[in-house]
Phi, psi and omega in degrees: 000131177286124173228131189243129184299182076225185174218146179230164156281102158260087104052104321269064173235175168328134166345159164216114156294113192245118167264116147286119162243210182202116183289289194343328186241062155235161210220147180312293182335311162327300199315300201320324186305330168294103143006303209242029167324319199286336192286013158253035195314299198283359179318185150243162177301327190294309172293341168294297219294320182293287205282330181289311155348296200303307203284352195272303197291287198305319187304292161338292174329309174293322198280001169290322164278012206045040158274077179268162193048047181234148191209115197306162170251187161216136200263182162346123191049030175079330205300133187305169181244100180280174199274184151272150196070023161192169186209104177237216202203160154235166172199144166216133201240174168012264188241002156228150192222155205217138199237166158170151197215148185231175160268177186263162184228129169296338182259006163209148138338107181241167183192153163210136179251168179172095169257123187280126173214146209252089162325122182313163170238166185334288207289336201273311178311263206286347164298316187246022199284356197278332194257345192243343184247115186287174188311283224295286182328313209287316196273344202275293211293340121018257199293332205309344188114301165287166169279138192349297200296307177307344189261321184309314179305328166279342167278323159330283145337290190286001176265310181304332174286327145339296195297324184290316152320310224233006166307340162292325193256349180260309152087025152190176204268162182201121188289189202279330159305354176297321190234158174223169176258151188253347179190131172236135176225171186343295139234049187167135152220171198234137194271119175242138169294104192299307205248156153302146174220121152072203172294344185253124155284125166007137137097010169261119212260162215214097170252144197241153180262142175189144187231152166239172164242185167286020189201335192228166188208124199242114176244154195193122174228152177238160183252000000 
């Protein structure tokens, strides 16, 4: 499969690896680099060429900390299986996919998310914002500046980065109601928890870092 490296800074958070790839030229044969190849037998191809992306950014990611030749497996809720003494995240739409890691600290909860999502259009918007925005989420979103469809897509996004992040320590699945946002701003916004999860309690915040291109919109919260 043809593919291109690159990398960025989000300011402050951790490196990001990003693979542009192209599903056209990817061949079965491309899956084998993968260890845990056979638990995709049954995909389709558009979904192989999108998780070996995925698993291409991480590995790079790791090998960045000097972990070389490790390639996450996937464990409970698809989520990958980092190495010990680290936690990153993946996220991959159409032809790009995007990786990052952080290690881990004996003195706090570390997590790390990270989401890619394709802006919604009008209709689309207004079909699912009921599952993903509570009342309260509707007037922020109101007010924010963007347009609807971008903004349901970055609360859309930042929930999703959320659920990834804090999903090591929480141990189970939990929806877009655990958390709502409470302020968007230029580039960041912030997350309050409704319900206890896990180790962090109801009424505790979260902030995500988040950039667009002219088509996809990218969120990233670290603990």
């Amino acid at each position: 499969m043809h593919y291109q490296l690159a990398h960025f800074d989000i300011f402050p958070c951790p490196r990001v690896i990003r693979v542009d790839f192209d599903v056209s030229t990817f061949k079965p044969d491309d899956l084998l680099w993968l260890p845990h190849h056979d638990r995709l037998a049954n995909a389709v191809a558009r979904r192989k060429a999108e998780h070996l992306a995925g698993r291409i950014a991480a590995h790079e990611a790791l090998r960045l900390y000097g972990v070389n030749d490790y390639i996450p497996d996937i464990g409970a809720h698809r989520a990958p299986c980092w190495p010990p003494g680290f936690t990153g995240s993946i996220t991959h739409i159409d032809s790009l996919a995007l990786a990052t890691v952080i290690a881990d600290s004996p003195a706090r909860p570390c997590g790390i998310g990270i989401d890619t999502e394709i802006i919604l259009n009008a209709y689309d918007a207004q079909d699912i914002a009921d599952g993903i925005v509570n009342a309260a989420e509707r007037e922020l979103l109101a007010i924010c500046g963007l347009p609807f469809p971008a903004a349901l897509t970055l609360v859309f996004s930042a929930k999703e980065s959320l659920f990834k992040a804090l999903y090591r320590h929480v141990g189970q699945y939990f929806d877009f109601s655990a958390a709502e946002i409470t302020t968007i701003n230029k580039h960041s916004l912030e997350l309050k928890l409704i319900v206890r999860l896990g180790p962090f309690a109801a009424e505790q915040r979260f902030s995500a870092r988040w950039f667009n291109d002219a088509e996809r919109l990218t969120t990233l919260i670290t603990l």
